[in-house]
Backbone as numpy.savetxt, mean C-alpha at the origin, in Angstrom:
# Nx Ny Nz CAx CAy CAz Cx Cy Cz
-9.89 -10.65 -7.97 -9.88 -9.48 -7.12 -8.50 -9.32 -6.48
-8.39 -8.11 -6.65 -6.81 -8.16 -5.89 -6.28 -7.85 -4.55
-5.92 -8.15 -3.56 -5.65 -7.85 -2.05 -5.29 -6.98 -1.81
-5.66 -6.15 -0.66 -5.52 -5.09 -0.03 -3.74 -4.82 0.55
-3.52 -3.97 0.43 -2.27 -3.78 1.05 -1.72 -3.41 2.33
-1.28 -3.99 2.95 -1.31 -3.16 4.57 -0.03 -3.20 5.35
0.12 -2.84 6.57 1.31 -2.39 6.78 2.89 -3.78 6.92
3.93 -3.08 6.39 4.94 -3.98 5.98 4.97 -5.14 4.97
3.72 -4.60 4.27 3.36 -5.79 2.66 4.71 -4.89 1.82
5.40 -5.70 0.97 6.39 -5.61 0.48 6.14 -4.87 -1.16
7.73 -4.36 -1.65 6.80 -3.73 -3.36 8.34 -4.31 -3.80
8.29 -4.07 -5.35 9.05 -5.07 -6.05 10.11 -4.61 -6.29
10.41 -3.54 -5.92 11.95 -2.71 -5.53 12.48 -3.59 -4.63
11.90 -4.15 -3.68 12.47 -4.58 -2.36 12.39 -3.95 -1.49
11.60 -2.50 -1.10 10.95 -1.91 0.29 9.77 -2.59 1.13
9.35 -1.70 1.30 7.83 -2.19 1.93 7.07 -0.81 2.68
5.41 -1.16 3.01 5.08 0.26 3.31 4.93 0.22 4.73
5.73 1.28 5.44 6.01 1.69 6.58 4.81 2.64 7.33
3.85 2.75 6.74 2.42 3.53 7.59 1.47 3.24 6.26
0.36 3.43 7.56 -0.66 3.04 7.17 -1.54 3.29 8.15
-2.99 3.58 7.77 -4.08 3.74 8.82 -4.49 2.81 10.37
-4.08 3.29 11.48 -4.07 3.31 12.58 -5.48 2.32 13.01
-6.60 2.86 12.58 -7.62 2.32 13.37 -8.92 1.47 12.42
-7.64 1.31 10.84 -8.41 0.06 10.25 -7.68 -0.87 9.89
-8.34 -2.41 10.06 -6.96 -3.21 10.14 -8.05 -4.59 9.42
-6.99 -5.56 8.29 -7.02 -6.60 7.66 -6.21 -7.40 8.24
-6.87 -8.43 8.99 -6.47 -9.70 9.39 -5.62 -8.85 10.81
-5.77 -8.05 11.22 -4.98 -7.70 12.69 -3.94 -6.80 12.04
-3.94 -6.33 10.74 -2.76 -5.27 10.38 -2.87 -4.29 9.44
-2.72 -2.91 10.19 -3.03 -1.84 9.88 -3.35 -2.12 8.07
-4.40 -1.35 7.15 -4.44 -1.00 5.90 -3.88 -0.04 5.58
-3.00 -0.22 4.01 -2.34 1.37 3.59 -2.96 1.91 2.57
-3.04 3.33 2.48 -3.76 4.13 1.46 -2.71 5.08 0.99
-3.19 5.44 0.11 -2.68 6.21 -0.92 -2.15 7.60 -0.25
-0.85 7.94 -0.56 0.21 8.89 0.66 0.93 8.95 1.80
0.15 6.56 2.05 1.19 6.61 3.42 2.75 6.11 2.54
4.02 6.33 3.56 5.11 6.43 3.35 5.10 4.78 3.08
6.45 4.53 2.42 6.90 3.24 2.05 8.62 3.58 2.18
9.35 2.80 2.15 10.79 2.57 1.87 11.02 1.69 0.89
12.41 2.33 -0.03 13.25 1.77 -1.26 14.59 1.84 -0.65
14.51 0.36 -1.35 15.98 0.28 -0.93 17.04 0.79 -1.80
16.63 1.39 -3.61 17.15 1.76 -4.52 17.83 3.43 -4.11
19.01 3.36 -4.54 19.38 4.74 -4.22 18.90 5.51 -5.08
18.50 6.61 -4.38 17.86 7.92 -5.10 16.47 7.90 -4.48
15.90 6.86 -4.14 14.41 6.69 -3.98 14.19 6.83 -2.86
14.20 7.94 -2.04 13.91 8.72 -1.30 12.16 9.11 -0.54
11.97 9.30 0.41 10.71 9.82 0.48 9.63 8.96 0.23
10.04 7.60 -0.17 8.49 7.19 -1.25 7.28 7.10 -0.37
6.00 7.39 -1.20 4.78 7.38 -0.74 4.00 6.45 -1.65
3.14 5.67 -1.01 2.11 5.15 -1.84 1.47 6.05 -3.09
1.38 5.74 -4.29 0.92 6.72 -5.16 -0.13 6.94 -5.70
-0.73 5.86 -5.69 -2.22 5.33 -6.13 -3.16 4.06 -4.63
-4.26 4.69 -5.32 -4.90 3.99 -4.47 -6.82 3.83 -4.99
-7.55 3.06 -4.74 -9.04 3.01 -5.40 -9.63 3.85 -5.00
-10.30 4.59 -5.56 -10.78 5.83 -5.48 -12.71 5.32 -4.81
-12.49 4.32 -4.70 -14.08 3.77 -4.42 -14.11 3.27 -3.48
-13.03 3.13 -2.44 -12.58 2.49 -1.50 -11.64 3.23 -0.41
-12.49 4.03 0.80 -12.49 4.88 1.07 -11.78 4.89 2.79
-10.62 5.33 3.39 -10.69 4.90 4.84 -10.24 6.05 5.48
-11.22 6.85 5.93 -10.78 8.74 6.33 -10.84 9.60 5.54
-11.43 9.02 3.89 -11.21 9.60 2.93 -10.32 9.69 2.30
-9.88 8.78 2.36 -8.60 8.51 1.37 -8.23 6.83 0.75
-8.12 6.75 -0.77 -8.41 5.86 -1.11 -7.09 4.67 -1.05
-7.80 3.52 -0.20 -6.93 2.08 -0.16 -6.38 2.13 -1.19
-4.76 1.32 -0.87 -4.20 0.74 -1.92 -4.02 -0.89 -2.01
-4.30 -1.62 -3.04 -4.19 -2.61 -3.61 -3.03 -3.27 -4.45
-3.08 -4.45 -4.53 -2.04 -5.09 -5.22 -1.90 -4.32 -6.35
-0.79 -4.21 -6.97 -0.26 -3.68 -8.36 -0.16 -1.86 -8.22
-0.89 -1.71 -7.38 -0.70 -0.36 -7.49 0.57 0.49 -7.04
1.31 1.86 -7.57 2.30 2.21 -7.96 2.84 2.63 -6.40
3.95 3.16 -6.36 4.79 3.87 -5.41 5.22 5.10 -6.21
5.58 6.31 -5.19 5.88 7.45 -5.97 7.68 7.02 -6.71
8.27 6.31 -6.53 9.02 5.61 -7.23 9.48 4.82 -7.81
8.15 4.31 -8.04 7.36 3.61 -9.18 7.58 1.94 -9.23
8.29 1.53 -7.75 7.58 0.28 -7.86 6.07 -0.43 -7.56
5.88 -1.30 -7.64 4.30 -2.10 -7.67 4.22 -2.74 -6.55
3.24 -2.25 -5.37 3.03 -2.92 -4.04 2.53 -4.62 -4.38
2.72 -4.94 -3.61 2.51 -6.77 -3.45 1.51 -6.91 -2.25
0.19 -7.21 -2.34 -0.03 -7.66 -1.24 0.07 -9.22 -0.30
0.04 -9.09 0.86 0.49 -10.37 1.38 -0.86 -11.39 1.77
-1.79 -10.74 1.63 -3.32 -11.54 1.54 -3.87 -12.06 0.55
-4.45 -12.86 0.28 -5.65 -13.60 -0.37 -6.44 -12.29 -1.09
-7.48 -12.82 -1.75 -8.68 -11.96 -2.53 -9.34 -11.02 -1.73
-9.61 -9.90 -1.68 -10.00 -9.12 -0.64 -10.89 -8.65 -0.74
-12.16 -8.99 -2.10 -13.09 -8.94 -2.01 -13.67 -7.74 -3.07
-12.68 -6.89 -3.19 -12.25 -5.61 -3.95 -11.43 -5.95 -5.36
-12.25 -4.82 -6.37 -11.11 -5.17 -7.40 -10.39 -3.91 -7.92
């Protein structure tokens, strides 16, 4: 199962995601879903947003993102937790 992603979990560009949902939290730190913002440190990569996220896995209506899943500039989030119970 792969871990949840949440705020300042790192992606393989070398950013990390900078928002994330406010009033749900893994292990004491905010969860990110799919459209919150991230930072690249790659030039050109601008703007990035989480791009994907589980569509079955729901927080305001909008679906969590998980390990491996993309950035709108297409690196792969990392999460910094254990098995999360979710796959």
């Amino acid at each position: 199962m792969r871990g949840v992603i949440r705020l300042n979990d790192p992606t393989s560009h070398g950013g990390k995601v900078v928002g994330a949902a406010p009033n749900s939290t893994v292990l004491g730190v905010a969860v990110a879903r799919k459209g919150d913002p991230c930072v690249c440190p790659i030039k050109g990569h601008v703007r990035c947003v989480i791009a994907e996220g589980a569509p079955q896995v729901l927080i305001d209506g909008v679906p969590v993102a998980f390990d491996g899943h993309k950035t709108s500039c297409g690196a792969s989030l990392m999460s910094t937790v254990g098995n999360s119970g979710r796959g």
